[in-house]
C-alpha positions as CSV (number, residue, x, y, z in Angstrom):
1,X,3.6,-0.3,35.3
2,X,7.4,-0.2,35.8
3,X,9.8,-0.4,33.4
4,X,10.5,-4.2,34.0
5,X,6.9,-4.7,33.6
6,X,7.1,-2.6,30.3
7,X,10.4,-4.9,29.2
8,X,8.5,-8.4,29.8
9,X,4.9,-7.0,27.6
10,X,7.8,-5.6,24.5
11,X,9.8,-8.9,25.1
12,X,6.6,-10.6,24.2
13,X,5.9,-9.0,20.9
14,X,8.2,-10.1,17.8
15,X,8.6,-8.1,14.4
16,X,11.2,-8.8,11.9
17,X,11.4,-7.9,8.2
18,X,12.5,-10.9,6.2
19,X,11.9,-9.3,2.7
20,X,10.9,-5.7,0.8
21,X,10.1,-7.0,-2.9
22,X,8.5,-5.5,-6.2
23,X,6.1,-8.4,-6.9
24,X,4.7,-6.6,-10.0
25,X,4.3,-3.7,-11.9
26,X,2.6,-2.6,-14.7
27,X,2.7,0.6,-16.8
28,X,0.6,1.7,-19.9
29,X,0.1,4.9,-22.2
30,X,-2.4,3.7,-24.1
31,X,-2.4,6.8,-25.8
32,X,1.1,7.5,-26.8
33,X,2.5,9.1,-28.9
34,X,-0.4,11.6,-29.7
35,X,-0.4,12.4,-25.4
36,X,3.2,14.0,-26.2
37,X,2.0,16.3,-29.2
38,X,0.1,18.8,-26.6
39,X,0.7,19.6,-22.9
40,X,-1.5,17.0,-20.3
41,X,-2.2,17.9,-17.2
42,X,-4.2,14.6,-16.4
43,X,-6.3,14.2,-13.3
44,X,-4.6,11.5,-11.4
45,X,-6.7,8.9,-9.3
46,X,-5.0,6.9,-6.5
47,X,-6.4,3.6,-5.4
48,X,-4.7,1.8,-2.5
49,X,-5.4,-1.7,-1.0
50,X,-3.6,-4.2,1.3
51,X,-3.9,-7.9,1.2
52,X,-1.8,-10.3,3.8
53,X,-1.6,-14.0,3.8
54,X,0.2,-16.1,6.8
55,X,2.9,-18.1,5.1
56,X,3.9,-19.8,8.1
57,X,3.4,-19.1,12.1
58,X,3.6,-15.7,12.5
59,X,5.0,-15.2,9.1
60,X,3.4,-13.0,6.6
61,X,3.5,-11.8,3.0
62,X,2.2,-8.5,2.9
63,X,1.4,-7.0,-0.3
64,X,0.3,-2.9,-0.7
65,X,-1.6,-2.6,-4.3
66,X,-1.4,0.8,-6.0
67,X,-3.0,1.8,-8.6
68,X,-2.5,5.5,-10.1
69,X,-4.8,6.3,-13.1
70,X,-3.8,9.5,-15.3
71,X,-6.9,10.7,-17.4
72,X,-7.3,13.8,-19.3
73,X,-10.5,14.4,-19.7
74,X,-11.6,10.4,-20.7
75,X,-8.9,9.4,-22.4
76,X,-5.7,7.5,-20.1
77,X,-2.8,9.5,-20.1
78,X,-0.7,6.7,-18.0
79,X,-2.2,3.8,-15.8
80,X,0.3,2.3,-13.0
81,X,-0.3,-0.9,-10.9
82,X,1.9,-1.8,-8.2
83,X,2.1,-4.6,-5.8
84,X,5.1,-3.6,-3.0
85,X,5.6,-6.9,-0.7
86,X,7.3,-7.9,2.0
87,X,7.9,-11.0,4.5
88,X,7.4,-9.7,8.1
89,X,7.3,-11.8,11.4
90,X,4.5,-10.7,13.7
91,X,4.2,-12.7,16.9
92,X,2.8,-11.9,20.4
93,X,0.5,-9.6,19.0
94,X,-3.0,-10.2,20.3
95,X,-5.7,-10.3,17.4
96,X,-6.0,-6.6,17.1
97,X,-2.5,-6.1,17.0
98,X,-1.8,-8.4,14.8
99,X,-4.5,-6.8,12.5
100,X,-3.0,-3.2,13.2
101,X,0.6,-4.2,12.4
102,X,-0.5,-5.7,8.5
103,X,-3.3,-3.0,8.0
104,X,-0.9,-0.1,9.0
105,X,2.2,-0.1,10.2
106,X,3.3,-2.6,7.5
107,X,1.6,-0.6,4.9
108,X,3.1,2.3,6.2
109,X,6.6,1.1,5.8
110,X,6.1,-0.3,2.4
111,X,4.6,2.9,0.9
112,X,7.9,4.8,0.2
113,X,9.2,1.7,-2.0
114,X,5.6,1.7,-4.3
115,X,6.0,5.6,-4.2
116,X,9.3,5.8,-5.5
117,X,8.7,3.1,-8.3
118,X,5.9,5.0,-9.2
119,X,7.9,8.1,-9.6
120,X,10.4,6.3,-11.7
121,X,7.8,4.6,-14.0
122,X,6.3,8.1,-14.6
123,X,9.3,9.8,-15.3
124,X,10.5,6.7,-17.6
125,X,7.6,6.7,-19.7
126,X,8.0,10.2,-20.7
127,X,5.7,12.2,-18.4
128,X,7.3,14.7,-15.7
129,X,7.7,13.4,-12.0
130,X,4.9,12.5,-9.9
131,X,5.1,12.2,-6.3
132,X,2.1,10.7,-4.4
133,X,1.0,12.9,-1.5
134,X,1.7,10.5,1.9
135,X,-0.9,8.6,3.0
136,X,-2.8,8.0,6.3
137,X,-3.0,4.0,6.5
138,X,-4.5,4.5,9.9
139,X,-7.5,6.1,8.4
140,X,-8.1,4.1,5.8
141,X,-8.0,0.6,8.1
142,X,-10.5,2.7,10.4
143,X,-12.9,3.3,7.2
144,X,-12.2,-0.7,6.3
145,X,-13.4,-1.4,9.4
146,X,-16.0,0.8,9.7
147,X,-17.2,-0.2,6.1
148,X,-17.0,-4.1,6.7
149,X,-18.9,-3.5,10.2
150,X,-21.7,-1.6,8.8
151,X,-21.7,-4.7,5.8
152,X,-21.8,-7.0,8.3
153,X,-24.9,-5.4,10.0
154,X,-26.8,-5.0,6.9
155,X,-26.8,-8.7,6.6
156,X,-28.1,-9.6,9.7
């Protein structure tokens, strides 16, 4: 393919980032102020989802969900949930492509926004900083998949 060729197939393909937003957030210690009086070191669980919905043609809200649950031992130390947004245009994608730019690359670019909110929530409820390990989005779409293929052949 020459470079022309390569020019027309990019020339094809439209992404444009309309909007990065906070569309909510959520922080709880249920357990304050007693958490303070000794030293936690809470086991922190991360849970990560992405949801998308087509506002208009080729228009989409994508929303990252984050969810980071401090326990020591069963009681909550901290519980954060995070929806990171955006408005992004995706056009001339084929299905696939389209699929890969909301379950990744998307995710992927709205990550650092949720991460740092998260860090700032910690730190302003009291707790020292946390700072979530990056994540591999294109993993975790190839597990979706894999997960909602083997669903859909248990049903058959």
């Amino acid at each position: 393919m020459s470079n022309e060729d390569t020019a027309a197939v990019d020339a094809q393909h439209e992404f444009a980032i309309h909007n990065i937003y906070l569309k909510d957030s959520s922080f709880e210690s249920p357990n304050s102020p007693q958490v303070f009086r000794t030293s936690p070191k809470p086991s922190i669980q991360l849970t990560l989802g992405v949801t998308h919905n087509e506002l208009e043609d080729g228009v989409f809200e994508v929303v990252l969900n984050v969810t980071v649950d401090a326990k020591e031992k069963e009681a909550t130390t901290f519980l954060i949930e995070i929806q990171q947004a955006g408005i992004f245009t995706v056009k001339g994608f084929d299905e696939a492509g389209i699929n890969s730019m909301l379950g990744i690359f998307i995710p992927n670019m709205l990550f650092p926004y949720a991460r740092e909110t998260v860090s700032s929530m910690v730190t302003r409820g009291g707790f020292p900083p946390l700072l979530l390990e990056p994540v591999n989005f294109e993993a975790l779409y190839a597990q979706n998949q894999q997960a909602a293929k083997e669903g859909s052949e248990s049903t058959h």
